[in-house]
C-alpha positions in Angstrom: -2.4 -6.4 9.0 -4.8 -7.2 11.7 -8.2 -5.7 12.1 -9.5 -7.0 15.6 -11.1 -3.3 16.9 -13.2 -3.2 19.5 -15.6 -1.0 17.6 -16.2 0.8 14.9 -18.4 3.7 14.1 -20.0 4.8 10.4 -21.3 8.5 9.4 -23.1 9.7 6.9 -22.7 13.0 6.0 -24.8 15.4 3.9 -22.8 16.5 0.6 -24.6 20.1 0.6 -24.9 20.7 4.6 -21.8 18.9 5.3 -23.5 17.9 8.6 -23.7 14.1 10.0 -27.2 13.1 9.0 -26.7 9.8 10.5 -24.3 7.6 12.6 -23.3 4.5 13.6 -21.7 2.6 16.2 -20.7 -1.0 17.0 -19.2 -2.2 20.0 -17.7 -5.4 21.2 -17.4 -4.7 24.8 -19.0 -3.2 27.5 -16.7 -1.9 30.8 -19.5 -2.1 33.0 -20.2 -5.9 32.0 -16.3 -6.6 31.8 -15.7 -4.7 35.5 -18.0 -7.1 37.0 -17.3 -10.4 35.6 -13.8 -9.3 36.2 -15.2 -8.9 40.0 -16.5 -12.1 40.0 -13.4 -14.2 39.1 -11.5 -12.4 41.7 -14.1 -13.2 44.2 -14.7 -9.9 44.9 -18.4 -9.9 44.9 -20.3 -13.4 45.2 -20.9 -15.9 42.1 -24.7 -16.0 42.3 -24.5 -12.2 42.1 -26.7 -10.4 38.9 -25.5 -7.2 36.9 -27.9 -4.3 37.5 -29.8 -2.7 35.0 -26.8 -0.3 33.4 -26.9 1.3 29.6 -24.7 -1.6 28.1 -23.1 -0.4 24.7 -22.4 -4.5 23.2 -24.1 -4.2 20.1 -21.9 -6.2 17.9 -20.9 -9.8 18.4 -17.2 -10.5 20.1 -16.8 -13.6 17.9 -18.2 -11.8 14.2 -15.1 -10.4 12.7 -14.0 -6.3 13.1 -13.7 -6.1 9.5 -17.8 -6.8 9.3 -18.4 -3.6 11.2 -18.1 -1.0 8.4 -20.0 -3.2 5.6 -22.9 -4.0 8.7 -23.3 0.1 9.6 -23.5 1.1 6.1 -26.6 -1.1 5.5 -28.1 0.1 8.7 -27.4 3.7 7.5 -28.6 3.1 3.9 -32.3 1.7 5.4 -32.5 3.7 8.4 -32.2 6.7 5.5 -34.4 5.2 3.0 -37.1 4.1 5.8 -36.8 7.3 7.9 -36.9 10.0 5.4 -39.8 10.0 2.9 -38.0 10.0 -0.2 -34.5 10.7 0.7 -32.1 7.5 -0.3 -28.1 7.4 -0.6 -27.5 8.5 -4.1 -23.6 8.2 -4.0 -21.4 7.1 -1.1 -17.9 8.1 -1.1 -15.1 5.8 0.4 -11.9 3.7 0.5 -11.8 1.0 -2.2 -13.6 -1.4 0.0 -15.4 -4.0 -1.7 -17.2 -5.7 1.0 -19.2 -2.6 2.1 -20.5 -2.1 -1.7 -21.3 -5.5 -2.4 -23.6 -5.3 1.0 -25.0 -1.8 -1.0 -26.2 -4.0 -3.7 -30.2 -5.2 -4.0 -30.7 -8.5 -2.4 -32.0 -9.3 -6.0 -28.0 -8.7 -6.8 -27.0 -10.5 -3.3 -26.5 -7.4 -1.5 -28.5 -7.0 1.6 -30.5 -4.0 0.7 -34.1 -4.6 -0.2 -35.2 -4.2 -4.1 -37.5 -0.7 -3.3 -33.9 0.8 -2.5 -31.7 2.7 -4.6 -28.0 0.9 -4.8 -25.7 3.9 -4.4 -22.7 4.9 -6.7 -19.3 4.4 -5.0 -17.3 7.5 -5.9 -13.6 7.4 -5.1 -11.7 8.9 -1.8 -9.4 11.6 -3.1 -6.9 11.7 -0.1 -6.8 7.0 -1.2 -7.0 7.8 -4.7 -3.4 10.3 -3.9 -2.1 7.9 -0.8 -2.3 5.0 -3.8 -0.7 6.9 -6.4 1.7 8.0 -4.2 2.6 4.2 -3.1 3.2 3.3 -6.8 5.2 6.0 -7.2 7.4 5.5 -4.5 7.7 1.8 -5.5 9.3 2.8 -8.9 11.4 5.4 -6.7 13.2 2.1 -5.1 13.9 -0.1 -8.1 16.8 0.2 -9.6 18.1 2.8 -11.8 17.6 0.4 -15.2 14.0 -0.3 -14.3 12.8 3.3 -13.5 14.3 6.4 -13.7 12.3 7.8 -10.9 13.8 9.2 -8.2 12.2 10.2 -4.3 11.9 13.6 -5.3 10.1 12.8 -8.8 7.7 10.5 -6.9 7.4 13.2 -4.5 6.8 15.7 -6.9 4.6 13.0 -9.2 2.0 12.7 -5.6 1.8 16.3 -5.3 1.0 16.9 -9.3 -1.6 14.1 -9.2 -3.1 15.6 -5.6 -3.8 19.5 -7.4 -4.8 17.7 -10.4 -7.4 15.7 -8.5 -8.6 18.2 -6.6 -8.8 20.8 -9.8 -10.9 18.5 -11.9 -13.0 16.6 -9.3 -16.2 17.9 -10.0 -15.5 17.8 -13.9 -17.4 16.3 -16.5 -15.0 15.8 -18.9 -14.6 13.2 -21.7 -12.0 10.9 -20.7 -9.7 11.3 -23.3 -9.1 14.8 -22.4 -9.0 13.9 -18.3 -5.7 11.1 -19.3 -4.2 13.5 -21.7 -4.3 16.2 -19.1 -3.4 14.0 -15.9 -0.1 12.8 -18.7 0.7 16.4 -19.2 1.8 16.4 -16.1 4.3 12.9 -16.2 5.7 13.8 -19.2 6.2 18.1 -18.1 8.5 16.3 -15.2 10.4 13.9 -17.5 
């Protein structure tokens, strides 16, 4: 899969307020700067010709990779928090199972690129990944063959849905682990 985006924006939003506290947005091109040197190799306006003064939106690099965007913009957002608000910092950060953007959220001490007086946030898991991922596996085992797995499309249908109420049930729970798998198997073995 290619990522090669033109830009890519970041938000932070607040967990009780459920507002965007902060946001952030890179861009690798600007129409106004492309429109004109466009212009210009067509000989439509003269070479020696200058841009005027215009609100240009390039903020990011065309030659630094798209996949950089989201790692970048969740530093910026992490210090423009931490410096910006006396006292506030990123406790937890929910998101995809990217691995790149939380490495950046570690201390440079750690080789992140956050600075040792701020906090390195948790990562807590993406529900709607967490299901999407399950569901993949499950619809792997749907295509083997019958002596490998005996699950079908409609189990692995069933087996995503299960997992997704399950998920969303005990999401804010705090309870023991052994108890969370022997609940979460309840459910695999009630469809076998």
């Amino acid at each position: 899969v290619s990522y090669n985006s033109d830009s890519g924006a970041s938000y932070l939003m607040g967990i009780f307020c459920r507002l965007i506290i902060a946001a952030w947005v890179f861009c690798k091109s600007c129409r106004i700067c492309y429109e004109f040197v466009k212009a210009k190799k067509a000989g439509k306006i003269p070479q020696d010709a200058t841009l005027g003064s215009h609100r240009c939106c390039k903020n990011f690099a065309k030659t630094r990779a798209s996949k950089e965007m989201e790692p970048r913009a969740a530093v910026l957002i992490a210090e423009h928090v931490g410096r910006e608000n006396n006292g506030v910092f990123l406790s937890d950060i929910v998101m995809d199972d990217d691995t790149t953007t939380m490495a950046q959220l570690q201390n440079k001490s750690k080789g992140g690129k956050l600075d040792d007086t701020f906090v390195t946030p948790t990562k807590r898991g993406d529900v709607n990944h967490r299901v999407r991922g399950f569901g993949n596996q499950c619809n792997e085992l749907a295509t083997m063959n019958m002596t490998s797995s005996r699950v079908n499309k409609e189990i692995a249908s069933r087996a995503k849905k299960d997992f997704a109420y399950w998920l969303r049930f005990h999401k804010a729970d705090h309870t023991p682990i052994a108890e969370v798998f022997e609940s979460l198997f309840a459910a695999v073995f009630h469809i076998f």
